[in-house]
N, C-alpha and C positions, 0 to 999 in steps of 0.2 A: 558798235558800242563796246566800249571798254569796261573792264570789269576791276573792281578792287574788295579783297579780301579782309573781310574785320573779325577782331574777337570781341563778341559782345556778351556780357555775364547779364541774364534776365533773373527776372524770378522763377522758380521750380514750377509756379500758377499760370505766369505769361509764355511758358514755354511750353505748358502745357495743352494752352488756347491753339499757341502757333501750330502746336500738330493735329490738332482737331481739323482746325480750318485746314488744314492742306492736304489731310486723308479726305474731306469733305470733296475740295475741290480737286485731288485727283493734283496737285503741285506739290513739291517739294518744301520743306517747312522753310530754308535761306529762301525760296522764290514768294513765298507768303510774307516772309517776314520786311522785302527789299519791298514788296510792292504798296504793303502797310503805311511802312517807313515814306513813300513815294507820293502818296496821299496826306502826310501829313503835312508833310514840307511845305513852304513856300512855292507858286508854282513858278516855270520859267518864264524868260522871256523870250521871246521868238528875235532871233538874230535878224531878221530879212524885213521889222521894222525901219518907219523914218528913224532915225538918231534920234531925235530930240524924242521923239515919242516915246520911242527903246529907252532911252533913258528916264523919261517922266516915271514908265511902269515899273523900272527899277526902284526909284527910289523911293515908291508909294510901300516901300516895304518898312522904312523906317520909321511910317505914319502911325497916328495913333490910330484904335479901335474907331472913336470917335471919330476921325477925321472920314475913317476908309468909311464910314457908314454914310457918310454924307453924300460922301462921292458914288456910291454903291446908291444912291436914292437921288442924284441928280438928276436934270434931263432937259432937254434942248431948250433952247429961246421959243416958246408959243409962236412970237413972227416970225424966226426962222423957221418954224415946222410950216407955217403955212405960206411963207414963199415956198418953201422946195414943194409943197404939195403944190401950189399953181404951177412951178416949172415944172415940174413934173408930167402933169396934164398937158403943157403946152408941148412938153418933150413926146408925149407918145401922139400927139395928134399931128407932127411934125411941125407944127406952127413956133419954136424954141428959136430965137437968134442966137447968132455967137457967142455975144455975151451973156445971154440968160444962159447956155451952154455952158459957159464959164461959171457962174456965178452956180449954177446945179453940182457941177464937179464939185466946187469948193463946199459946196453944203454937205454935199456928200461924203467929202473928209471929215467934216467936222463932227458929223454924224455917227462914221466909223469910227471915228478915233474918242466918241463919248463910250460909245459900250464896248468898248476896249478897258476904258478906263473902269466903266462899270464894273465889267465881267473879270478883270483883276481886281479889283477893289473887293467883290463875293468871294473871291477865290484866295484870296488871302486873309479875309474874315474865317473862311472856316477852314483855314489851314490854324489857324490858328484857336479853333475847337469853338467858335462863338456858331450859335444856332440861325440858320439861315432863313428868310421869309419861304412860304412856300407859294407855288403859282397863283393861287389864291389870294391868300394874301397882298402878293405885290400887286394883281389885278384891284383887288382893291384898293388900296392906295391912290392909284389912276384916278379912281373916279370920284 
C-alpha cells in the first residue's frame, strides 16, 4: 500500500481526542487519525466482483438514505427461498439433477449477490453516520 502525505488543520479539542486515543491504543496519533478517517468513508468495492455487480455496488453510493434502507431491508423471493431449500435437500441427499444443479447455482448467485447488496447498503448507511439496527432488532423484523 501506498501512502500519501496531508496537512490537515483540526481543532486544538479533535487533536486533542486524537492523542488520547492513540496513547490509549499504544498507535501513533497520523495512524489513529487515517484509520478514523477509514471508518468513515464510503466503503470499497472489491475489484474480483462480477462487473455488473461491481458496478451495481458502486453506484448504490449515489443513492438516497431512503433508497439504501430499503435495500439494506430487502430479502429474497419466499418461493425462491423455498426452492433452493428443496434443492438443497435434494442436493445433500444426492438425489439433485443437472438441472436442479443448475437451477441451485443460480439461486445461489442471487442469494450472494442480495447480501452483498445488503451489507453495502449497511455499510454505507453508517458511513454516512445514520444509526444502524441492532442483531435484535433486525431478528425481529423477521418475524
Amino acid at each position: 500500500m501506498t501512502y500519501q502525505t496531508i496537512t490537515l488543520t483540526v481543532p486544538e479539542t479533535l487533536y486533542t481526542r486524537l492523542q488520547t486515543q492513540a496513547r490509549t491504543t499504544a498507535r501513533s496519533v497520523e495512524e489513529v487519525a487515517a484509520r478514523t478517517l477509514a471508518r468513515r468513508l464510503p466503503p470499497p468495492v472489491e475489484e474480483d466482483l462480477p462487473p455488473a455487480l461491481r458496478a451495481e455496488l458502486k453506484a448504490m453510493g449515489h443513492l438516497s438514505d431512503d433508497s439504501l434502507w430499503q435495500i439494506a431491508g430487502s430479502a429474497m423471493n419466499p418461493d425462491k427461498v423455498a426452492l433452493y431449500d428443496v434443492l438443497l435437500e435434494r442436493h445433500q441427499t444426492g438425489a439433485l439433477t443437472v438441472e436442479g444443479q443448475e437451477w441451485l447455482a443460480r439461486l445461489r448467485e442471487e442469494a450472494d449477490a442480495l447480501m452483498l447488496r445488503k451489507a453495502h447498503a449497511y455499510a454505507l448507511l453508517q458511513s454516512r453516520g445514520r444509526k444502524l439496527p441492532s442483531l435484535e432488532e433486525l431478528h425481529a423484523r423477521r418475524l
